[in-house]
N, C-alpha and C positions, 0 to 999 in steps of 0.2 A: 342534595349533594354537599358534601363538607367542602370547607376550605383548603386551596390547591395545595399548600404544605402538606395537611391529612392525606389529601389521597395520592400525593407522591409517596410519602412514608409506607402506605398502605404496599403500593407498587413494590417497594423493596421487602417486603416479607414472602417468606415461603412455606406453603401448609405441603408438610410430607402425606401421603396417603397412601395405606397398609390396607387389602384386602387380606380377610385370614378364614379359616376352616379346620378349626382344631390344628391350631398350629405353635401348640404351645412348645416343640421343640428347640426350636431357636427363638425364639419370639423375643423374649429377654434379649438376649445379645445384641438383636437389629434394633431394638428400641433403646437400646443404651447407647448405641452408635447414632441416633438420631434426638436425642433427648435434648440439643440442643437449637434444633431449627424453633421461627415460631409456633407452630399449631403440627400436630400429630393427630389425622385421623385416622382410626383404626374403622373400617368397617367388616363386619363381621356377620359371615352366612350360619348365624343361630348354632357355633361351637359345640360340643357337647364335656368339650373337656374343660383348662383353664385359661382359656386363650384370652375371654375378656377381662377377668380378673387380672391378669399379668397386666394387659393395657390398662385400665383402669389404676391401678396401683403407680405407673408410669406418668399419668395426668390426662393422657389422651381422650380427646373426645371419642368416645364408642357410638358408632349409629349400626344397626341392625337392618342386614338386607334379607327377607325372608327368605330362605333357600327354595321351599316349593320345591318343584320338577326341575327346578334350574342345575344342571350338571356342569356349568362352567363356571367362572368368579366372571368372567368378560362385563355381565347384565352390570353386576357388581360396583366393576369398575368405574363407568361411566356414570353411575349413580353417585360413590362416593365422591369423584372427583368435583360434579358439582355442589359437592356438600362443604368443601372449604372454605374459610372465610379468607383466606386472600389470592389474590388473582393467579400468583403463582405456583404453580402443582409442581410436587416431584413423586412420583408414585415409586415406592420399595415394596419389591414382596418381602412377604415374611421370614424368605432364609437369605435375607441380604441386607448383608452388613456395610455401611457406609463410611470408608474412611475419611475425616477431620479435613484433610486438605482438598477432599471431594467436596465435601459442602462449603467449605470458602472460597474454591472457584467458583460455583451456583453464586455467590453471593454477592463475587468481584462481578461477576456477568453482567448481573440487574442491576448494579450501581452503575453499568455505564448506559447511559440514555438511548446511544443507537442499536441496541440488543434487545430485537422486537419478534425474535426466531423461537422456533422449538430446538432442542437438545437431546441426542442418540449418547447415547452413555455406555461403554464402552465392560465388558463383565467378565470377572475371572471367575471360572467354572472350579469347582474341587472335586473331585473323588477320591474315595478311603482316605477321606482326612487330610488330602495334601494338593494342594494348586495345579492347575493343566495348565502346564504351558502350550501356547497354541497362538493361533489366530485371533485376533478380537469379536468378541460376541457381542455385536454392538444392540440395544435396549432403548427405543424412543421414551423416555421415562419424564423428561423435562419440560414444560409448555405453560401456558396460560389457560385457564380453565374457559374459555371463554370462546378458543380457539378451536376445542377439543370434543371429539367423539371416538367412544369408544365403541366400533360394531360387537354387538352379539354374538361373533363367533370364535372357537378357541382358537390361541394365540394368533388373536388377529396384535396389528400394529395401532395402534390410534390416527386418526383421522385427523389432522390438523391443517388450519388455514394461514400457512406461513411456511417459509423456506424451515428447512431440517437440516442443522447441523451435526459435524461427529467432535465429540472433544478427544483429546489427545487419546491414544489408548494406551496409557502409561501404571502401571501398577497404582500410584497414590489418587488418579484420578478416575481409577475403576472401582463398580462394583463388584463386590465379593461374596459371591455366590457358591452356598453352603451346600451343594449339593449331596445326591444321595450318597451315604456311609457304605452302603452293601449293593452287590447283586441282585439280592432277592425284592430290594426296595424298588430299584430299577426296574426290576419286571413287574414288581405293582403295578409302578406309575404306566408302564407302556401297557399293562392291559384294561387299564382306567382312560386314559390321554386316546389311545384309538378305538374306541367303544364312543369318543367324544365326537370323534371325526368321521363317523361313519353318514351321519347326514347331513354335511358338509359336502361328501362326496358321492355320494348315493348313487347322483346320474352317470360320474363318472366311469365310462368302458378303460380296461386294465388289459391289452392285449396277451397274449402266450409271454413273448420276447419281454415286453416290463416286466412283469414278475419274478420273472428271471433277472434282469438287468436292474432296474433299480435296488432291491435292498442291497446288491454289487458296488453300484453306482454310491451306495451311501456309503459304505464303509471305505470305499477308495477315498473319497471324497472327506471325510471324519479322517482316515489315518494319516493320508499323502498331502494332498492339499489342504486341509485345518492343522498340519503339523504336528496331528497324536504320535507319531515315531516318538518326537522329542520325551516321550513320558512313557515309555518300557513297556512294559507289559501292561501297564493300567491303561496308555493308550492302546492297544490292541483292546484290551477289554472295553474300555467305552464304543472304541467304534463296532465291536460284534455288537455293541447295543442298538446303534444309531442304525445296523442292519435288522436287527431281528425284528426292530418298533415296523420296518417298513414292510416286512416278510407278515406280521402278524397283522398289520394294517390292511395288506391286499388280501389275505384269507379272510379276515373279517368280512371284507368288503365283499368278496364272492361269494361265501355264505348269504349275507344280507341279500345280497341282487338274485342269485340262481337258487337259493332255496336250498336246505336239506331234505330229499326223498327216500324213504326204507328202498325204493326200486332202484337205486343206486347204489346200493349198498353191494 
């Protein structure tokens, strides 16, 4: 073990860590917002486009998580994470972009000695190119690698062995989260995302009344209470989304448990 100067100094550095998968469309942007922390790991489920190239050209250490069968980044994550060389982790996906006064409060944080916590991070959502205003989408992204696990499963939260902070949820100390440009992107992702969650919830029974009442429940909940009104019609539009993920979710899921039979037809 080095001398106790060393590994204080060690203590105030922060390794960012970028899961990606062909994700060369922003990739750039979020790495130019990050290009100032000290260590950027990018790990990467075997890309087929320019994803490591762009990292690579950026300085970033790239390590390679075999994608296999794996359908989610989650395995990924928890891999990469202990792949940094310093003890503190701030993980960014790859459509989020880090604003300058965000990562100098990460940095006032760890320069003070009693800040021994995890950090929820607080994320501004965008569609068709323009900011939701809303409610805080808050993102456990901040911790000690040492502290941290990541379960296996999709959008799980990490696991950590410390109290969980929220920081402010103020536009300079949020992440800004490039979300989908179109429609049609959305309906990718929602019939990618619940094809992810069907064995997750396999066991679970879905009554007549839920399937009815929840993709309800979401879009009330997305337009009234998350404050998509504030955002016109594109709120209306995101929350018919936040229903149909949940409408296409339980069809999945009934398919999967009762079977398709020609004698039902």
């Amino acid at each position: 073990m080095g001398p106790p100067d060393a590994a204080n100094a060690m203590n105030k550095k922060i390794s960012v860590v970028i899961n990606t998968c062909n994700a060369e469309l922003h990739l750039a942007k979020v790495l130019e917002s990050v290009k100032e922390f000290d260590e950027i790991v990018v790990c990467d489920m075997e890309s087929s486009d320019s994803t490591a190239d762009i990292a690579r050209n950026y300085g970033c250490k790239v390590v390679i998580f075999p994608k296999g069968e794996h359908k989610i980044c989650e395995p990924a994550r928890d891999f990469a994470i202990h792949l940094s060389t310093n003890e503190w982790v701030f993980v960014v996906d790859a459509d989020e972009v880090v604003p300058a006064t965000l990562k100098n409060y990460l940095y006032d944080l760890i320069e003070n000695r009693h800040f021994d916590d995890a950090l929820a991070i607080s994320r501004i959502n965008t569609f068709w190119g323009r900011r939701i205003k809303g409610s805080a989408d808050y993102q456990l992204r901040f911790f000690k690698k040492s502290n941290a696990f990541w379960p296996p499963v999709i959008h799980a939260r990490p696991q950590v062995n410390c109290a969980v902070k929220n920081a402010p949820a103020t536009p300079q100390l949020s992440l800004i989260h490039l979300d989908d440009p179109t429609v049609a992107q959305r309906m990718a992702k929602i019939n990618v995302y619940t094809d992810y969650e069907i064995p997750k919830r396999i066991n679970k029974k879905y009554g007549y009344a839920m399937m009815i009442l929840r993709p309800l429940w979401f879009f009330v909940r997305d337009y009234f209470f998350g404050k998509g009104y504030r955002n016109g019609r594109r709120g209306i539009v995101r929350a018919y989304m936040a229903s149909i993920y949940q409408m296409v979710l339980l069809s999945k899921l009934t398919e999967a448990q009762f079977g398709y039979k020609d004698s039902d037809a």
